[in-house]
C-alpha positions in Angstrom: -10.1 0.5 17.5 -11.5 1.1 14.3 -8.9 4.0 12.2 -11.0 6.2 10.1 -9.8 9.2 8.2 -9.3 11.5 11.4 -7.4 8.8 13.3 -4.0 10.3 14.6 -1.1 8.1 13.5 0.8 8.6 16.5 -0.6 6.4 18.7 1.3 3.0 19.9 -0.1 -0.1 18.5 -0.3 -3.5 19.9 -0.1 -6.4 17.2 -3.7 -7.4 16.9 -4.0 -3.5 15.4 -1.0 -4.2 13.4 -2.5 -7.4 12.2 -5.7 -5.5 11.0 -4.1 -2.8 9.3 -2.2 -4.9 7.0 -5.3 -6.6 6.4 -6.8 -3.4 4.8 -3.5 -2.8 3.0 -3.2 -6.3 1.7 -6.9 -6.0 0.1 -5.8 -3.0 -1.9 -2.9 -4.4 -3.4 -5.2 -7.6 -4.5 -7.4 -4.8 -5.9 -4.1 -3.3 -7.3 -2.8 -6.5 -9.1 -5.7 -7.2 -10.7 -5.8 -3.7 -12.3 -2.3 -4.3 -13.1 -3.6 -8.0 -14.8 -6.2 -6.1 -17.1 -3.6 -3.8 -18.8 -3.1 -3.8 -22.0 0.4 -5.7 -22.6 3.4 -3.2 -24.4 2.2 -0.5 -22.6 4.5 0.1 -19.8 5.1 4.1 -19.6 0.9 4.4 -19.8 -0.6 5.9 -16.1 -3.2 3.7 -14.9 -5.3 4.8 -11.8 -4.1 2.3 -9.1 -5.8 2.2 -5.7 -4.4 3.7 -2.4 -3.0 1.0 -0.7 -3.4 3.1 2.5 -5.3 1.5 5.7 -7.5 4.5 6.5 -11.3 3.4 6.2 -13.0 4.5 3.4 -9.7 5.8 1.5 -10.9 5.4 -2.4 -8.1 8.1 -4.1 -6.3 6.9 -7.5 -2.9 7.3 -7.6 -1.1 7.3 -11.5 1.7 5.3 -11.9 3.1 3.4 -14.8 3.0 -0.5 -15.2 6.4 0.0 -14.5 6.8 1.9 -11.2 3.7 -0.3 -9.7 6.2 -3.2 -10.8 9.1 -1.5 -8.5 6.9 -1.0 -5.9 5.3 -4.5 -6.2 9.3 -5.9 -6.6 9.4 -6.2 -2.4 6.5 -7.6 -0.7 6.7 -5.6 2.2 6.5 -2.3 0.0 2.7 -0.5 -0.8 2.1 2.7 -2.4 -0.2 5.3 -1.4 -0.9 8.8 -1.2 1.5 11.0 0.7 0.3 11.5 4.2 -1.7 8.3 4.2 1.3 6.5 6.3 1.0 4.8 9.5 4.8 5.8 10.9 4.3 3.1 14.0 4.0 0.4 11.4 5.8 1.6 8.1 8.7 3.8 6.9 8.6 5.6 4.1 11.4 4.2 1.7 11.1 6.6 -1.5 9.2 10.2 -1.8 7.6 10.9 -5.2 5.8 14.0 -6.3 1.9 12.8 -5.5 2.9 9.7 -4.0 4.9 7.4 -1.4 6.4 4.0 -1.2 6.1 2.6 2.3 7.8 -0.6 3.9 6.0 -2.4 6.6 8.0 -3.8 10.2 7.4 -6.1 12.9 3.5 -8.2 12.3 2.6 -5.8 9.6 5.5 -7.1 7.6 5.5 -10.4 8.0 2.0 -10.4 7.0 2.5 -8.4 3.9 4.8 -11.3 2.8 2.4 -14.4 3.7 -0.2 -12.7 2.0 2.1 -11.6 -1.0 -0.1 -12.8 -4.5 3.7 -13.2 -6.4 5.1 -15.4 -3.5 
């Protein structure tokens, strides 16, 4: 079952979708840690456009966020950050609010395979 942008959320979902969704997440934050990588060093309070780490196909939006608040979201490896609204509730909760963005925190498959495929670990 492929999720697209007008996928509803609230759907059930057996582990081999969980398995794929983290999937797609754990590609954006690659994408997002190498972003993070090619920053200027001394820079922390500097916005820098970091990737939805969302699993909807063919999400592209930019969220701004410091070196230092990617860094607290990066500081769990089960945490991603993406744009409010963008949340799978059946396989994350939403563990801080921000103005333009959210902080999710994966359970169950989708968690454990945030933190195998965590780059830091």
């Amino acid at each position: 079952m492929p999720l697209s942008k007008g996928t509803p959320w609230s759907v059930s979902m057996d582990e081999e979708v969980q398995r794929r969704l983290a999937a797609n997440e754990v590609i954006f934050r690659e994408v997002n840690e190498g972003i993070e990588r090619g920053q200027w060093p001394g820079e922390p309070d500097s916005q820098v456009g970091f990737r939805c780490e969302c699993a909807r196909l063919g999400c592209n939006m930019l969220l701004n966020l410091t070196l230092a608040e990617y860094e607290h979201v990066r500081s769990d490896p089960r945490r991603f950050v993406m744009i409010r609204g963008h949340q799978v509730p059946s396989v994350e909760r939403v563990v801080e609010e921000m103005a333009d963005y959210v902080i999710v925190e994966k359970r169950d498959e989708a968690g454990e395979r945030a933190e195998d495929s965590d780059p830091r670990s």
